[in-house]
N, C-alpha and C positions, 0 to 999 in steps of 0.2 A: 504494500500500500504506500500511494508518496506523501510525502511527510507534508500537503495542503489539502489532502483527504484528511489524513490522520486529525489534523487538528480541527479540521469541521468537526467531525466525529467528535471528540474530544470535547468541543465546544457547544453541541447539540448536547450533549450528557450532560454538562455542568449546570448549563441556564433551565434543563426543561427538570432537573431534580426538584427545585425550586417549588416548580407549578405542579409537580406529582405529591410532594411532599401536602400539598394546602388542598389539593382537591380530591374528592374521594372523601372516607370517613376515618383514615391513619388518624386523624387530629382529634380526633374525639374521642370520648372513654366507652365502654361498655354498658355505662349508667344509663337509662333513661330518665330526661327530667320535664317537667311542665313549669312554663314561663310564663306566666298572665302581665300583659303590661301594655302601654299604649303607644302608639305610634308617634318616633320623632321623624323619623325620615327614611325614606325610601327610592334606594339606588337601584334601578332593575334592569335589567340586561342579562348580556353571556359576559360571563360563565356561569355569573348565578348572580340572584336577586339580595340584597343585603339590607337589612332592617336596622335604627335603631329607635328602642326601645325602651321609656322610660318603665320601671319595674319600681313600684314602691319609690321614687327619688333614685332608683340607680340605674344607672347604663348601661345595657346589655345588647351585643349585638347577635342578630338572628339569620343566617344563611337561608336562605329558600333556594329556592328551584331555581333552572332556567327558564327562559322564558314558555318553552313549547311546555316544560313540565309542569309547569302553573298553570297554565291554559288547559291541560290535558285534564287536570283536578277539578277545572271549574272556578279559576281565579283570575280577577281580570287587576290589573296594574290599578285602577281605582281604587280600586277594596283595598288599597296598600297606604291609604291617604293618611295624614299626616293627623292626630287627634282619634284614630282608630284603636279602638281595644282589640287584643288579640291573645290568642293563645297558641302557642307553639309548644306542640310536644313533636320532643325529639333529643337527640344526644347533645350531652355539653361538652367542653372541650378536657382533654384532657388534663392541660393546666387549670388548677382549681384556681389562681389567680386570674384567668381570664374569667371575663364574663361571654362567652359566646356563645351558643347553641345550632345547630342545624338541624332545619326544621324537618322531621316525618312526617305531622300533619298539622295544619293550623284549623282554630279553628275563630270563627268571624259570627259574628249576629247572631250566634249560636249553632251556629251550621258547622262541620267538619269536613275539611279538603283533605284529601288525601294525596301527598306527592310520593310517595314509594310505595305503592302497597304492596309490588314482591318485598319490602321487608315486614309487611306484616306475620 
């Protein structure tokens, strides 16, 4: 292999560890938790939709879906609005110092969206 192969390669490995490392569920514990808190703001897009969260006075931020997989559950980017109460259950992270969570399913006006149901 010539050594301006090699270092793509090389260089493809190092920056996409990064983005393996955060995406997927590696970053979270085995725990399941339930979040109840209201909506501060709401980032949506790919690779995934990102909430925060006021909880009681604290900060907690909430991973959801992408966007097809929100939409597949019956969630539309509105329902994400800013003064919304929400509940998210799903795993928290595995630092217990973080406040983050990814959502399994949320649930809105009392309704339950489901975004992974193969992990049910």
């Amino acid at each position: 292999m010539d050594t301006a192969r090699l270092l793509s390669l090389i260089s493809l490995l190092i920056f996409s560890s990064g983005t393996l490392a955060h995406h997927g569920w590696r970053w979270t514990s085995d725990t399941d938790v339930e979040v109840v808190g209201v909506i501060e703001s709401a980032t949506l897009g790919n690779p995934h939709g990102v909430l925060v969260l006021d909880v009681e006075g604290t900060k907690w931020t909430a991973e959801v879906g992408q966007p097809w997989r929100n939409a597949r559950a019956g969630l539309t980017d509105e329902m994400f609005a800013k003064g919304t109460e929400i509940t998210i259950d799903g795993q928290r992270s595995a630092d217990e110092n973080e406040l983050r969570v990814k959502a399994e399913s949320i649930v809105i006006d009392g309704k339950r969206y489901i975004l992974y149901p193969e992990r049910d």
